[in-house]
C-alpha positions as CSV (number, residue, x, y, z in Angstrom):
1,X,-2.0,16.4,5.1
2,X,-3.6,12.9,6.0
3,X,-7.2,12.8,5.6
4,X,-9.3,9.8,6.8
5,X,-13.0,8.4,5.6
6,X,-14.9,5.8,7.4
7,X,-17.1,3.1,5.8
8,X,-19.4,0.4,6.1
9,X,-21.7,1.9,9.6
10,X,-25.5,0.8,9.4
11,X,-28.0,-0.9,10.9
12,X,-27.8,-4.5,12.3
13,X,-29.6,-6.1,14.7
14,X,-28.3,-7.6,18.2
15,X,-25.7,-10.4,17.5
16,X,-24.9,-9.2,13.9
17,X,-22.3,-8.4,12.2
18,X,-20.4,-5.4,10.7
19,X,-16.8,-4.6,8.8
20,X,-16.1,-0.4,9.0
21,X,-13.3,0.5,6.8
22,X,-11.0,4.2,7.2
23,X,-9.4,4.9,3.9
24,X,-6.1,7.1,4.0
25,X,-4.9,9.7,2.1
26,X,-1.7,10.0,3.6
27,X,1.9,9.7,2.3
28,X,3.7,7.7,5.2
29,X,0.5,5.4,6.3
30,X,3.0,2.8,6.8
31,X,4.7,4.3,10.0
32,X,1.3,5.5,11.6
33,X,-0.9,3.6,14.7
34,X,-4.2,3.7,13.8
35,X,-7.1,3.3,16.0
36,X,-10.9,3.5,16.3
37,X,-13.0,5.4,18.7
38,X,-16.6,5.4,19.5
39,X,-18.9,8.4,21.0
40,X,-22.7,7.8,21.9
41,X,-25.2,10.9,22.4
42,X,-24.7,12.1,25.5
43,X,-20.8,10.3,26.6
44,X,-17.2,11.0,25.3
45,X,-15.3,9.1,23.1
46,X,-14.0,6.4,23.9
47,X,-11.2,4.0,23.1
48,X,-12.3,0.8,21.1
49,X,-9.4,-1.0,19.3
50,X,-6.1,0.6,17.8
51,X,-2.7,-1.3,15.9
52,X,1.1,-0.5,15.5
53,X,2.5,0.5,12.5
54,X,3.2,-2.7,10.9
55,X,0.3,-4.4,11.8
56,X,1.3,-6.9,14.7
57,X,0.3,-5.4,17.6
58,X,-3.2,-4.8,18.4
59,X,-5.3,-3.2,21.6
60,X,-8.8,-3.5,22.5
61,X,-11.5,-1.8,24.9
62,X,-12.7,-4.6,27.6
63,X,-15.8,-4.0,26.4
64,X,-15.6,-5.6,22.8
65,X,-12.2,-7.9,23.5
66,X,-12.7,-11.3,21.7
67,X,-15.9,-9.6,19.2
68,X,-13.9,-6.7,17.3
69,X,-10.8,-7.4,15.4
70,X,-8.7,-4.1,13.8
71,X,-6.3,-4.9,11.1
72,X,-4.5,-3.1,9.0
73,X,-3.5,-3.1,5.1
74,X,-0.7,-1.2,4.6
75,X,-0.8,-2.2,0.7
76,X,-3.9,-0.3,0.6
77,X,-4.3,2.7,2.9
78,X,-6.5,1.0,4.7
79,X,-7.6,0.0,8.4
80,X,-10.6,-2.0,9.3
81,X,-13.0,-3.1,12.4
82,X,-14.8,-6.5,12.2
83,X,-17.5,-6.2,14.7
84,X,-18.8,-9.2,15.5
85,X,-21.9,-10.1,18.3
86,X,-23.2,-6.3,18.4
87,X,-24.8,-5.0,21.5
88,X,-27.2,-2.8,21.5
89,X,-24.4,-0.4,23.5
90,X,-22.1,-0.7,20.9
91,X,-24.2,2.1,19.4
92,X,-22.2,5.0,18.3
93,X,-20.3,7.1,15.8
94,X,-17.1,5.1,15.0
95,X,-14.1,7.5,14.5
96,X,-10.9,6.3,12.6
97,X,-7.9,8.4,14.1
98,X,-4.2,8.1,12.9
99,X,-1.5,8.8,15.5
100,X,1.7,10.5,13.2
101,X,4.1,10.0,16.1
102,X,3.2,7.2,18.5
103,X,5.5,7.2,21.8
104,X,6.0,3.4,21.1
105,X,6.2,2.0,17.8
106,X,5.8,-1.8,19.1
107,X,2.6,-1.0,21.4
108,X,-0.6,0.9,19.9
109,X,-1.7,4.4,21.4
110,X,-4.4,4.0,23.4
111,X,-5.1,7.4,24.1
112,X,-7.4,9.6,22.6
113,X,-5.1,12.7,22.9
114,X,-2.4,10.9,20.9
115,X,-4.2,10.9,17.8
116,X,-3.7,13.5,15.5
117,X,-6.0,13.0,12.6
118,X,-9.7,11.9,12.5
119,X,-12.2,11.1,9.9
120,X,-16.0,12.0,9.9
121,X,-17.3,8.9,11.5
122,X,-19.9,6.5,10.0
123,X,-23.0,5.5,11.9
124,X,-23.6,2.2,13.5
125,X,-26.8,1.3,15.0
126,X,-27.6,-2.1,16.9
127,X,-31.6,-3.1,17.3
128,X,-32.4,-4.9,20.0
């Protein structure tokens, strides 16, 4: 059973900052990708960043390339997001998803299908 609890959403104003943190319960974290999704009211979710099981290999969304960076603390259970330069449209529910069984163990899943696990989300809110 893997279950997943995202941190650290808010409110921050255009330009600011934020660091979202998914803590794992999960007995083999080590081997999982991990990735984060977004979903605004109204769209689907959507692919934002992800990383390989050991931490080296990251993907992001065009959209916030060179702003977020994932990484990944396998020490701790833990995968994070620093969002830097928020947009107003980075408003959303984050998701954290873990992918038990990625196809490729040296490129990140980038598909939301591929993820087997998801936590609750957290809030983030960018004022313009």
């Amino acid at each position: 059973q893997v279950q997943l609890v995202e941190s650290g959403g808010g409110l921050v104003q255009t330009g600011g900052s934020l660091r979202l943190s998914c803590a794992a319960s999960a007995p083999k974290f080590l081997s999982y990708t991990m990735g984060w999704f977004r979903q605004a009211p109204g769209k689907e979710r959507e692919f934002v960043a992800s990383i390989n099981w050991e931490g080296i290999s990251t993907a992001y969304a065009d959209s916030v390339q060179g702003r977020f960076n994932i990484s990944k603390d396998n020490a701790k259970n833990i995968v994070y997001l620093q969002m830097n330069g928020l947009r107003s449209e980075d408003t959303a529910v984050y998701y954290c998803g873990a992918d038990l069984q990625p196809m490729s163990y040296s490129r990140p899943s980038l598909g939301r299908d591929e993820y087997d696990f998801w936590g609750p989300g957290t809030q983030v809110t960018v004022s313009s």
